[in-house]
N, CA, C and O atoms as a GROMACS GRO file, in nm:
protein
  412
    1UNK      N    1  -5.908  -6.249   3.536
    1UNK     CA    2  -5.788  -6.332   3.537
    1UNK      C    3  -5.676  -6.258   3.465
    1UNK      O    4  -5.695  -6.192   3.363
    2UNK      N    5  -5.546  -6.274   3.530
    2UNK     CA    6  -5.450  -6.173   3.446
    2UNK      C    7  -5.339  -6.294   3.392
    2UNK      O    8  -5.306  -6.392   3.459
    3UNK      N    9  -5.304  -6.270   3.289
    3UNK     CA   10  -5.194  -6.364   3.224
    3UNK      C   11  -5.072  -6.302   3.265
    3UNK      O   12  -5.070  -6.178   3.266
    4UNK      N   13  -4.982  -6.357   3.294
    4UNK     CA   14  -4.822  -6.321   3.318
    4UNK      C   15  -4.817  -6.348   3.161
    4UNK      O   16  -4.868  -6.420   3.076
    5UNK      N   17  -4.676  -6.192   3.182
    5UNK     CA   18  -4.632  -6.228   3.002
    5UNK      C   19  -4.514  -6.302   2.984
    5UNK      O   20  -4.426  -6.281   2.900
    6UNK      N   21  -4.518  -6.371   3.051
    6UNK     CA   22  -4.389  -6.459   3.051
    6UNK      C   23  -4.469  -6.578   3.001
    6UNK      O   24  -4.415  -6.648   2.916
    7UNK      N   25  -4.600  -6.611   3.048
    7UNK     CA   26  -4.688  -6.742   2.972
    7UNK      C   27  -4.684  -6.686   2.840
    7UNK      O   28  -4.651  -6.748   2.739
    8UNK      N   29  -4.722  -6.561   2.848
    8UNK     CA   30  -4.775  -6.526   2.664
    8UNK      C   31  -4.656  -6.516   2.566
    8UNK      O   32  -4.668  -6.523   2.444
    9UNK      N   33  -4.555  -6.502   2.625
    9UNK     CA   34  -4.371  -6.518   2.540
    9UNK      C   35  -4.397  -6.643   2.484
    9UNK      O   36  -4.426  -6.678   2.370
   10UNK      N   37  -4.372  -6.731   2.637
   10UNK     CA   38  -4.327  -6.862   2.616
   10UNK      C   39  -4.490  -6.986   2.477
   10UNK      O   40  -4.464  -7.087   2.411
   11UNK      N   41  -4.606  -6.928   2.485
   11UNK     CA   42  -4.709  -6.968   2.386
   11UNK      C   43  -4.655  -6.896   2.248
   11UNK      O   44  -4.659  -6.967   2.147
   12UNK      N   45  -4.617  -6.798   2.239
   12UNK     CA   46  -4.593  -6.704   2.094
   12UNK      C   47  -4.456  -6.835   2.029
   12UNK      O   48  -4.462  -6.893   1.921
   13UNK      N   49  -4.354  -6.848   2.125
   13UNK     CA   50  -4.207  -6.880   2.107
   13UNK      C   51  -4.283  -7.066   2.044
   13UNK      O   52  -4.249  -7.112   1.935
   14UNK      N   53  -4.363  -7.128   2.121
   14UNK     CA   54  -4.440  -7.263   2.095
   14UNK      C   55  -4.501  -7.266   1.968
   14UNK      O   56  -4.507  -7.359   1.888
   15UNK      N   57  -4.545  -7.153   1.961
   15UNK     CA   58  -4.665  -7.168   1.841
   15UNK      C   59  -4.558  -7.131   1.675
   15UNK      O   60  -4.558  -7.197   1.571
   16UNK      N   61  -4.494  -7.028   1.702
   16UNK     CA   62  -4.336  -6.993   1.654
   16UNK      C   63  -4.256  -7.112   1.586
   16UNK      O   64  -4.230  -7.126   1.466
   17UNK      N   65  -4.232  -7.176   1.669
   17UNK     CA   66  -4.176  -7.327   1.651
   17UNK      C   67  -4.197  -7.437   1.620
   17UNK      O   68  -4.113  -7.526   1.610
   18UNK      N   69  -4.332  -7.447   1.598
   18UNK     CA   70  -4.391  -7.556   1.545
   18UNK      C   71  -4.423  -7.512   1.422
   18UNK      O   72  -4.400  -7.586   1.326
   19UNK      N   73  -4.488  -7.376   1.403
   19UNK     CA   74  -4.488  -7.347   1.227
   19UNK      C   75  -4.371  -7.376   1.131
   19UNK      O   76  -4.381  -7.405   1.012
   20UNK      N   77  -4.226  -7.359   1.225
   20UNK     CA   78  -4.106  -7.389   1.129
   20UNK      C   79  -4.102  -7.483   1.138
   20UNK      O   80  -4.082  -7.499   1.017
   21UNK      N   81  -4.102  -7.584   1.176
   21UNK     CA   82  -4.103  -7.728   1.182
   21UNK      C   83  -4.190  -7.798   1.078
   21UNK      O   84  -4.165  -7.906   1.025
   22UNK      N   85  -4.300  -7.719   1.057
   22UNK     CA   86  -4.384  -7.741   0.984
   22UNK      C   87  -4.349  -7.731   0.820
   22UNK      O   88  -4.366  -7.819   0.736
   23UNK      N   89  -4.307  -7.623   0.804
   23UNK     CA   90  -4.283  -7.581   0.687
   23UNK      C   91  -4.118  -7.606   0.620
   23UNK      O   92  -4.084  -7.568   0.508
   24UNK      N   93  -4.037  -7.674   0.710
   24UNK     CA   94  -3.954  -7.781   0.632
   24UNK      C   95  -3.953  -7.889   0.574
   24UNK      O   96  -3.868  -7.941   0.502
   25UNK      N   97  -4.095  -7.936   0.619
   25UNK     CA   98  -4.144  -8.038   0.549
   25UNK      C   99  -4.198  -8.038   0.408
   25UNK      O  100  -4.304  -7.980   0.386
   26UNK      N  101  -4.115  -8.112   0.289
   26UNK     CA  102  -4.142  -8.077   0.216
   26UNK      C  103  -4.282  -8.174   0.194
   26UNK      O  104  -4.303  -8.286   0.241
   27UNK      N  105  -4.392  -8.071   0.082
   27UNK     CA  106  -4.518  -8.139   0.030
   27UNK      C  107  -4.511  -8.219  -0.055
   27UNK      O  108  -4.603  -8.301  -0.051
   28UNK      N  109  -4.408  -8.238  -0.169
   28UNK     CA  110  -4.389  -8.357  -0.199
   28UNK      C  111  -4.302  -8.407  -0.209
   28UNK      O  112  -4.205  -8.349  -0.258
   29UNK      N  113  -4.292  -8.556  -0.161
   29UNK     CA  114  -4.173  -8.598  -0.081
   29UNK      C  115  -4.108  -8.713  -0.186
   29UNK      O  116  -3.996  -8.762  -0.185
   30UNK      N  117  -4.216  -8.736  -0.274
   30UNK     CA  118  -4.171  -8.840  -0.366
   30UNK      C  119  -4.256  -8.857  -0.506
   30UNK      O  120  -4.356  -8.795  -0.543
   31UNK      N  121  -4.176  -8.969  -0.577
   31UNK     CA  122  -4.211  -8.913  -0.762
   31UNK      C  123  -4.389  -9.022  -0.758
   31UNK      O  124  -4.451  -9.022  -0.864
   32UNK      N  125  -4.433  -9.077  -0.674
   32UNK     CA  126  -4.548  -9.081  -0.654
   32UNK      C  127  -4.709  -8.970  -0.641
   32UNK      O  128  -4.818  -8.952  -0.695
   33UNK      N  129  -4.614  -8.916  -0.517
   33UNK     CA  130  -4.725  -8.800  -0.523
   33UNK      C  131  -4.701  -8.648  -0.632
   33UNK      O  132  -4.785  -8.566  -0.668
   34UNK      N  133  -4.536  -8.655  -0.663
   34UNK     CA  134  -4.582  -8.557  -0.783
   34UNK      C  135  -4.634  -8.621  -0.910
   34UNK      O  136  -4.683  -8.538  -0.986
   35UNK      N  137  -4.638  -8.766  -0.958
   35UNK     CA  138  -4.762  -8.806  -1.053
   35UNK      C  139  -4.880  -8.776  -1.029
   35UNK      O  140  -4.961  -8.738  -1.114
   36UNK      N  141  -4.915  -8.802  -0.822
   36UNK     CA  142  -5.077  -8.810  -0.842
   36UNK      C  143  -5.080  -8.643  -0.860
   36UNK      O  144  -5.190  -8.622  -0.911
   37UNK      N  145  -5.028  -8.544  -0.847
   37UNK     CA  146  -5.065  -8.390  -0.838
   37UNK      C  147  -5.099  -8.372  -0.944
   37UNK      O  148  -5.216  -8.350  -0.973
   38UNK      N  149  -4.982  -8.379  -1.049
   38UNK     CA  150  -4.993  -8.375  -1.183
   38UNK      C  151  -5.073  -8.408  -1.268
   38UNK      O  152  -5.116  -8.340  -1.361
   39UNK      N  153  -5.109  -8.560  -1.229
   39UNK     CA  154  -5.204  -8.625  -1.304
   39UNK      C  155  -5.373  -8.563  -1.308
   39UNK      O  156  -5.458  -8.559  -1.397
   40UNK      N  157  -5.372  -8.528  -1.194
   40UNK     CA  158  -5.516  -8.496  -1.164
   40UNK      C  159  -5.555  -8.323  -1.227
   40UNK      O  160  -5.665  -8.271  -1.245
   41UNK      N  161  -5.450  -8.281  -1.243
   41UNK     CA  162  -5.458  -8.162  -1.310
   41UNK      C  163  -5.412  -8.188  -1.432
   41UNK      O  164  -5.427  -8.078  -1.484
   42UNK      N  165  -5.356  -8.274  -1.535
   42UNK     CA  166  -5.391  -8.313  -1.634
   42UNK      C  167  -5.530  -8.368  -1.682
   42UNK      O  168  -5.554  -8.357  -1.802
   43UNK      N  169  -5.623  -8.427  -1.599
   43UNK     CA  170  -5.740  -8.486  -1.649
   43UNK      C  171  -5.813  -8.349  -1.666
   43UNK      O  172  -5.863  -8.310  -1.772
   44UNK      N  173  -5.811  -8.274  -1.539
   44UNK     CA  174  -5.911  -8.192  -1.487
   44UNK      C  175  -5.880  -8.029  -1.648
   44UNK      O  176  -5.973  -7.958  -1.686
   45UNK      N  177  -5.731  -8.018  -1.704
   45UNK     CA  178  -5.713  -7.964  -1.801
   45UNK      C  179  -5.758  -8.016  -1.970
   45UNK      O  180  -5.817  -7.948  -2.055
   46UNK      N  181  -5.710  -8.147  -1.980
   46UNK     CA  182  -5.708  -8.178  -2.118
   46UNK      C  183  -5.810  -8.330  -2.113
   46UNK      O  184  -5.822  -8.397  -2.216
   47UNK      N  185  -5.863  -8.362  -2.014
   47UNK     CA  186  -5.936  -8.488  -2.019
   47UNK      C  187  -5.902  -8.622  -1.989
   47UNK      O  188  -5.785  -8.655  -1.971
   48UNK      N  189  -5.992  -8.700  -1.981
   48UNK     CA  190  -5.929  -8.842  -1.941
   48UNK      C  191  -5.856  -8.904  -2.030
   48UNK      O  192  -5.824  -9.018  -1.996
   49UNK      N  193  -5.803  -8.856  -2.176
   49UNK     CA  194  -5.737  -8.907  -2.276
   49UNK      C  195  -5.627  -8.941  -2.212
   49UNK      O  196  -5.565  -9.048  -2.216
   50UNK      N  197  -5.600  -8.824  -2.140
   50UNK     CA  198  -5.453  -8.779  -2.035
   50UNK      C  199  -5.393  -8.943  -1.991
   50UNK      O  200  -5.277  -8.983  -1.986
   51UNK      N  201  -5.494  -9.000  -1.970
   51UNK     CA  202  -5.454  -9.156  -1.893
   51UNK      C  203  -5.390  -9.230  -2.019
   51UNK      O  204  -5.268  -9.224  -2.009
   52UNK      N  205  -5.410  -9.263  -2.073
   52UNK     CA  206  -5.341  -9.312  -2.213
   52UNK      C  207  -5.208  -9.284  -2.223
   52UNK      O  208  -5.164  -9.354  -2.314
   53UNK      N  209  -5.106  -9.206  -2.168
   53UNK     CA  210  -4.973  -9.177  -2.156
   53UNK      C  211  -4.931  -9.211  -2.036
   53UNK      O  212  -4.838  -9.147  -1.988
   54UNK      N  213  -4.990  -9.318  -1.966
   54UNK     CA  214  -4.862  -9.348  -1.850
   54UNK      C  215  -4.788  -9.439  -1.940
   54UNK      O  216  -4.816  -9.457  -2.059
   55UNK      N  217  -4.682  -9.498  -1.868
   55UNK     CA  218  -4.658  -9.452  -1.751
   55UNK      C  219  -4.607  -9.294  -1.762
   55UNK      O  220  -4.539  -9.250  -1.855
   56UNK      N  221  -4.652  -9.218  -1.652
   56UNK     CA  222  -4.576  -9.114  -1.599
   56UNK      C  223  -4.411  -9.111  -1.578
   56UNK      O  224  -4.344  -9.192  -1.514
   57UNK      N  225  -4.370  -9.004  -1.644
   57UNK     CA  226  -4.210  -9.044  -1.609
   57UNK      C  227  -4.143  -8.888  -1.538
   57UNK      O  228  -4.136  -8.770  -1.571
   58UNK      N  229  -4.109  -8.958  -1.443
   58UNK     CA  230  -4.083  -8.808  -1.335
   58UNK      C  231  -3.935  -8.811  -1.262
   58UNK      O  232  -3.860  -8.894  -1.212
   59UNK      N  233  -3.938  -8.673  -1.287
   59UNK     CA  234  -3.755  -8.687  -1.236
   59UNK      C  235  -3.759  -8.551  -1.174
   59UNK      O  236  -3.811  -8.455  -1.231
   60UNK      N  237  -3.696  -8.545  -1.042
   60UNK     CA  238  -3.626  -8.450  -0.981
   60UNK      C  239  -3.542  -8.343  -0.989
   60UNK      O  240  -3.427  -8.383  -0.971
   61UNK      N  241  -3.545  -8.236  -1.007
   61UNK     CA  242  -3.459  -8.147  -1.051
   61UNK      C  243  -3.420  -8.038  -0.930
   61UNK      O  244  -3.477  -8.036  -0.821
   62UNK      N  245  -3.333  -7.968  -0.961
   62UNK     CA  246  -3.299  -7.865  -0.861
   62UNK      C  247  -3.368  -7.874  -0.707
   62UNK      O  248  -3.426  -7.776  -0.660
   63UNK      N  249  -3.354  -7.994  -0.639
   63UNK     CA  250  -3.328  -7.973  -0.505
   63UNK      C  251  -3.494  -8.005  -0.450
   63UNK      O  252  -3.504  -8.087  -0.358
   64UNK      N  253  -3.611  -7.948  -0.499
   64UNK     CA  254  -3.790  -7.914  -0.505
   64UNK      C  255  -3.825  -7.895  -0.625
   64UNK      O  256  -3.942  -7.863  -0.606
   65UNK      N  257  -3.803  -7.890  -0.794
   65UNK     CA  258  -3.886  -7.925  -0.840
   65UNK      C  259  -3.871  -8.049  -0.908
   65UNK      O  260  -3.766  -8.103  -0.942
   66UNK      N  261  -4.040  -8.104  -0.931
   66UNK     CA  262  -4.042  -8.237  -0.968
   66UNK      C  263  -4.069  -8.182  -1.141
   66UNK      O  264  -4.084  -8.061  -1.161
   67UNK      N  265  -4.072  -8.241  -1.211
   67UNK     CA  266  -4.113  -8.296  -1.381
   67UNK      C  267  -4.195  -8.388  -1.366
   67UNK      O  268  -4.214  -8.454  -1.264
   68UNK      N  269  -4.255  -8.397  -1.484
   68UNK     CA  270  -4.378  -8.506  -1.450
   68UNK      C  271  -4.432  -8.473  -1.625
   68UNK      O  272  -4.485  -8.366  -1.655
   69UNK      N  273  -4.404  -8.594  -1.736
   69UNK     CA  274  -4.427  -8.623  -1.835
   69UNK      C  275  -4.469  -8.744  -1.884
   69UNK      O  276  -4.409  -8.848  -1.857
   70UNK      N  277  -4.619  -8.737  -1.992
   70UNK     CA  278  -4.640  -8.842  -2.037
   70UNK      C  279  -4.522  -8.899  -2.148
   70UNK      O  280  -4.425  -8.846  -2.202
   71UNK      N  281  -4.591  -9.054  -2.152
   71UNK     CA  282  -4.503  -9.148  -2.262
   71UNK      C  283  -4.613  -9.137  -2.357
   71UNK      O  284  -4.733  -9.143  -2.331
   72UNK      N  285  -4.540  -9.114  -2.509
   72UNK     CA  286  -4.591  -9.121  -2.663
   72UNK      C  287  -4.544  -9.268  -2.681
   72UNK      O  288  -4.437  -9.329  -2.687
   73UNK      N  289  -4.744  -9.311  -2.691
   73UNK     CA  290  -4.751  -9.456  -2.768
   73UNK      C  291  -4.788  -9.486  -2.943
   73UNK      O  292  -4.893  -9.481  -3.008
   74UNK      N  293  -4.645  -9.518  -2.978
   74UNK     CA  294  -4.696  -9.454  -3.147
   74UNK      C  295  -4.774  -9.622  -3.173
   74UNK      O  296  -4.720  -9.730  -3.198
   75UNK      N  297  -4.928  -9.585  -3.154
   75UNK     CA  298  -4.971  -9.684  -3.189
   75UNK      C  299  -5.083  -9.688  -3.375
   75UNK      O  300  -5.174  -9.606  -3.389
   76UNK      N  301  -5.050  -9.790  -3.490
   76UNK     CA  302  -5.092  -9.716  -3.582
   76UNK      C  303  -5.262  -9.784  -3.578
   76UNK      O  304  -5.338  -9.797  -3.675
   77UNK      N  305  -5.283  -9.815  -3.458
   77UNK     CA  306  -5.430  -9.823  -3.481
   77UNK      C  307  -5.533  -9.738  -3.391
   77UNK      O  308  -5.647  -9.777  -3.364
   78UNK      N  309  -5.478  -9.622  -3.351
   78UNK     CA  310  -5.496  -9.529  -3.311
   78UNK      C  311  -5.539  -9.414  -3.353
   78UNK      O  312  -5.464  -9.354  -3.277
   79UNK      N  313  -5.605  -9.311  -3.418
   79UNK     CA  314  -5.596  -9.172  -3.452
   79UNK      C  315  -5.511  -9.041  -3.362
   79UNK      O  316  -5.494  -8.926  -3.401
   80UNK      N  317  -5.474  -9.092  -3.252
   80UNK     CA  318  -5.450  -8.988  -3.123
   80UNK      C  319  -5.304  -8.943  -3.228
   80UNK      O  320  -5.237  -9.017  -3.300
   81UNK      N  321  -5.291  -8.815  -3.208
   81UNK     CA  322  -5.185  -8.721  -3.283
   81UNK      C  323  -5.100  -8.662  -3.161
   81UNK      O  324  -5.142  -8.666  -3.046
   82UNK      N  325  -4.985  -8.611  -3.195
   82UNK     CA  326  -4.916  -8.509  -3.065
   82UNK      C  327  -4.800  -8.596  -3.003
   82UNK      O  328  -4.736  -8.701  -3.015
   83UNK      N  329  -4.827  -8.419  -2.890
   83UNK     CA  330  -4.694  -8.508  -2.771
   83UNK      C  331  -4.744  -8.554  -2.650
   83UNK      O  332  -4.793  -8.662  -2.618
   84UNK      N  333  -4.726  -8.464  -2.596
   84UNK     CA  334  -4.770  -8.540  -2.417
   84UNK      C  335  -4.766  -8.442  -2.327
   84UNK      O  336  -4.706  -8.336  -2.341
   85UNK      N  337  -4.845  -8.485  -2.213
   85UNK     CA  338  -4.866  -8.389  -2.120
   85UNK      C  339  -4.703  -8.380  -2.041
   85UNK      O  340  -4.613  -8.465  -2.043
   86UNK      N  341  -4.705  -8.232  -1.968
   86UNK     CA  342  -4.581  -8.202  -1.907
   86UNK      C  343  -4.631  -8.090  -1.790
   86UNK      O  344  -4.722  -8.008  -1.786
   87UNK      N  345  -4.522  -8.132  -1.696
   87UNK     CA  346  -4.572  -8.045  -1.544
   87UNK      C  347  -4.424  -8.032  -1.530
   87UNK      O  348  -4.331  -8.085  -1.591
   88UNK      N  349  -4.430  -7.927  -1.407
   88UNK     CA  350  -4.316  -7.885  -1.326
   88UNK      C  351  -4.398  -7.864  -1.193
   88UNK      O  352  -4.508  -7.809  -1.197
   89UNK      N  353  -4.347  -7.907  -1.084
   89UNK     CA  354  -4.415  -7.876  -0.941
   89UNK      C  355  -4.369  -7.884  -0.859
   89UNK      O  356  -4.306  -7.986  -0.831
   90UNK      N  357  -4.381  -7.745  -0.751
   90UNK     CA  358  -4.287  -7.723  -0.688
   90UNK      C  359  -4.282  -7.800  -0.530
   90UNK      O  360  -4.356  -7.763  -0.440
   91UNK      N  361  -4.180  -7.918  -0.513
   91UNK     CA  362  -4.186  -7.983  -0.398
   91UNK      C  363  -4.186  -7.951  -0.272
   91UNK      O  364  -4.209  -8.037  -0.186
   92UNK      N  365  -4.156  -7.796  -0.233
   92UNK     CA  366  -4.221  -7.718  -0.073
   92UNK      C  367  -4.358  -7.672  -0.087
   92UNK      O  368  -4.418  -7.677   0.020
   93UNK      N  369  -4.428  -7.628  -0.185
   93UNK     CA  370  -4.540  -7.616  -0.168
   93UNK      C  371  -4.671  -7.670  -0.279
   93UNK      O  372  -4.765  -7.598  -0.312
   94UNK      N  373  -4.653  -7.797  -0.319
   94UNK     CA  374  -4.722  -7.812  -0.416
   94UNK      C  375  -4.773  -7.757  -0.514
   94UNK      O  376  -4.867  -7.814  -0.569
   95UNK      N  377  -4.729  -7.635  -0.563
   95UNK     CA  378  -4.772  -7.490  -0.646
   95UNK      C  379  -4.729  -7.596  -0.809
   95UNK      O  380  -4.627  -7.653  -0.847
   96UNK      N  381  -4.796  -7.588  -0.835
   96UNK     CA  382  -4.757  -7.589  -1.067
   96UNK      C  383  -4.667  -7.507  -1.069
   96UNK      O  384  -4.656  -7.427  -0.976
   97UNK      N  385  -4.599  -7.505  -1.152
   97UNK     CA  386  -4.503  -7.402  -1.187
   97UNK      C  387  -4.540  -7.420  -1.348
   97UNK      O  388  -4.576  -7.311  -1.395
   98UNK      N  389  -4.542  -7.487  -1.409
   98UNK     CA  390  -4.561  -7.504  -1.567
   98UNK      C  391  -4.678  -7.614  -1.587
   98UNK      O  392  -4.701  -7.696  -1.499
   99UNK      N  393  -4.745  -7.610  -1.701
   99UNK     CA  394  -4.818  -7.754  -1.748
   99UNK      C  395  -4.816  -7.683  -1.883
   99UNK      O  396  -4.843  -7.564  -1.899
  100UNK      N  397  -4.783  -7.768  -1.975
  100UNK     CA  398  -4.832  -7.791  -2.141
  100UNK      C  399  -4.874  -7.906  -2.151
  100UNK      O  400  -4.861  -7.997  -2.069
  101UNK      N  401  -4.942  -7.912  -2.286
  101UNK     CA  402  -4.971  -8.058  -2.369
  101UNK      C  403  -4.886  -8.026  -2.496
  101UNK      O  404  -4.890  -7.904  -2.514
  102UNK      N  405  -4.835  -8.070  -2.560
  102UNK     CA  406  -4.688  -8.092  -2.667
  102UNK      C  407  -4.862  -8.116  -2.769
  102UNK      O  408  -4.972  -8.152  -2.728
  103UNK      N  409  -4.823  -8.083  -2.882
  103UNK     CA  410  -4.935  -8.084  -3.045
  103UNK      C  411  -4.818  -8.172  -3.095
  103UNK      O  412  -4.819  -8.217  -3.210
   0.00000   0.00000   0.00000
């Protein structure tokens, strides 16, 4: 069987075009899913203590990246010391860009 290369253009130019289409889409689209990203790589780093600082407070910056920081509960019947967990993540490709925990 012989392929005309005019089929094999017009499949390259299809397949071409749907990858860009693809990849304008940004991966995270909202301050939901950069909590759940974040969050889950906070447990999976510093433990389930991590949950003890929601709410999560997340804000948008430059266009794709998200922030994503716990809240300090100064509670005095507590021992827990410190600051809080902190992310940066990048909204075209879900990549970390930063995580600390604040002492």
């Amino acid at each position: 069987m012989i392929i005309k290369p005019l089929s094999i253009l017009s499949l390259l130019f299809l397949i071409g075009f749907s990858t860009v289409e693809l990849n304008d889409k940004p991966c995270v689209s909202d301050a939901n899913q950069a909590i759940a990203i974040a969050e889950k790589e906070f447990i999976r780093r510093y433990g389930e203590i991590v949950k003890e600082e929601k709410p999560f407070i997340t804000k948008k910056v430059r266009d794709s990246i998200w922030t994503v920081k716990g809240t300090f509960h100064n509670n005095p019947h507590k021992t827990r010391k410190g600051g809080v967990a902190y992310a940066e993540i990048n909204g075209n490709n879900c990549k970390i860009i930063r995580i600390i925990h604040g002492k």
